[in-house]
N, C-alpha and C positions, 0 to 999 in steps of 0.2 A: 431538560437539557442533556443531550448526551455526552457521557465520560469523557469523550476523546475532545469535544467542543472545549470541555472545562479545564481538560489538560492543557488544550492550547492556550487558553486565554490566561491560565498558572504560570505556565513557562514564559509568555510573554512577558509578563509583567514581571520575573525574575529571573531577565537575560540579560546579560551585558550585550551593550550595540554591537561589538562586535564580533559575538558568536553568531554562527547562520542556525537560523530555525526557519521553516517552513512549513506552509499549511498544504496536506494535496486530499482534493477533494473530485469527486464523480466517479469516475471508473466507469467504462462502457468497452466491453468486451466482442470479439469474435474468437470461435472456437477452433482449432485445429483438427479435431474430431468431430463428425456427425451426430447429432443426440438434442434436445430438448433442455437446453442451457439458458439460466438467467444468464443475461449479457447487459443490465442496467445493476451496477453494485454496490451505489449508496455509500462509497468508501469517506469517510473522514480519518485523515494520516496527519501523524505530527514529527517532520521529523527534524531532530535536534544533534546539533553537527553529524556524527556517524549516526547516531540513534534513530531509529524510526519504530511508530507503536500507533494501533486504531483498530479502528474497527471496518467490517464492511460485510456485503451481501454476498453470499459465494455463489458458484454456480450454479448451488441446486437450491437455491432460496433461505439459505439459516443463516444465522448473523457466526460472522467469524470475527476473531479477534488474535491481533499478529503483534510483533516486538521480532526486532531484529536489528544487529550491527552492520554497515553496511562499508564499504570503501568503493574508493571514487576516483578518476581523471578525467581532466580538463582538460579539449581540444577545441580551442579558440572559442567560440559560442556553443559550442555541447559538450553534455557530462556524458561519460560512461559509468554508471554503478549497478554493484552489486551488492545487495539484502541479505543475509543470511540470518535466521533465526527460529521461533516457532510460530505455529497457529492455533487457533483452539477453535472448531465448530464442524470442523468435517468425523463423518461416522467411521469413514475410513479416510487415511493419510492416500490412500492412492482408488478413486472411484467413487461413488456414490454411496457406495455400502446399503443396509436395510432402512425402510422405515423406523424413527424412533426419537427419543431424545439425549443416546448415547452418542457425547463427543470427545474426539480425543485430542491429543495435543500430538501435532506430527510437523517433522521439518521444512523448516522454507525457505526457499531459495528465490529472490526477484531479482534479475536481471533488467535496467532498463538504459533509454537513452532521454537526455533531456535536451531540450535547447532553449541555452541558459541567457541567452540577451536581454530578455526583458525579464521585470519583477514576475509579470506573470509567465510560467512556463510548461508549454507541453511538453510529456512526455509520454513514451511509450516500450511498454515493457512487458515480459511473460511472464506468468502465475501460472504452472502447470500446464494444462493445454490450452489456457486463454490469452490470448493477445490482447491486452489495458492498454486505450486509453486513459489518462488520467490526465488533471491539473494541479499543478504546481505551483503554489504561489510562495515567492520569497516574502520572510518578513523580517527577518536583519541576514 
């Protein structure tokens, strides 16, 4: 089972109803640069009120793992938020950097929009040069 699975299924089961936590899962990307880009990202995210932390497929095929604080507004049925925090699996914090198993920890910034009417909710947001889809499912 994967960490971020077991985080969620943790958190659930010691959350007050009325804190928001959410599950956001897929990630399918287009690129704003030309190049030879994974765009399916296997993302499992768990995030709890401001907090968000998971895992996912990066660009160039290595598994990444992110944490980050996030703030937010509501307008009528859509969120605006913003993510800031780090990453850990890119060789370089900006490009693809060498062949290898060296990764580092570089800043992150996710910007998205959601629309929040139903439990289930897409959103869509930028990770560097990829434009994510991803899904959002509320669970308090």
């Amino acid at each position: 089972m994967k960490p971020a699975i077991l985080l969620a299924l943790l958190l659930t089961a010691c959350t007050p109803a009325h804190a928001e936590l959410a599950l956001l899962a897929g990630g399918w990307s287009t690129h704003l640069s030309s190049g030879d880009y994974n765009e399916t990202h296997k993302a499992t995210l768990v995030e709890y009120k401001h907090y968000m932390a998971g895992t996912f497929t990066n660009s160039y095929g290595r598994e990444t793992w992110v944490a980050g604080y996030g703030w937010q507004r509501q307008w009528g049925h859509w969120r605006g938020s913003l993510h800031a925090g780090v990453m850990r699996g890119y060789e370089r914090c900006y490009g693809a950097g060498r062949d290898g198993d060296n990764t580092k920890i570089c800043p992150m910034a996710y910007p998205a929009l959601t629309y929040t009417r139903y439990r289930v909710q897409p959103q869509l947001g930028l990770l560097g040069e990829a434009v994510v889809f991803i899904v959002r499912m509320r669970l308090y």
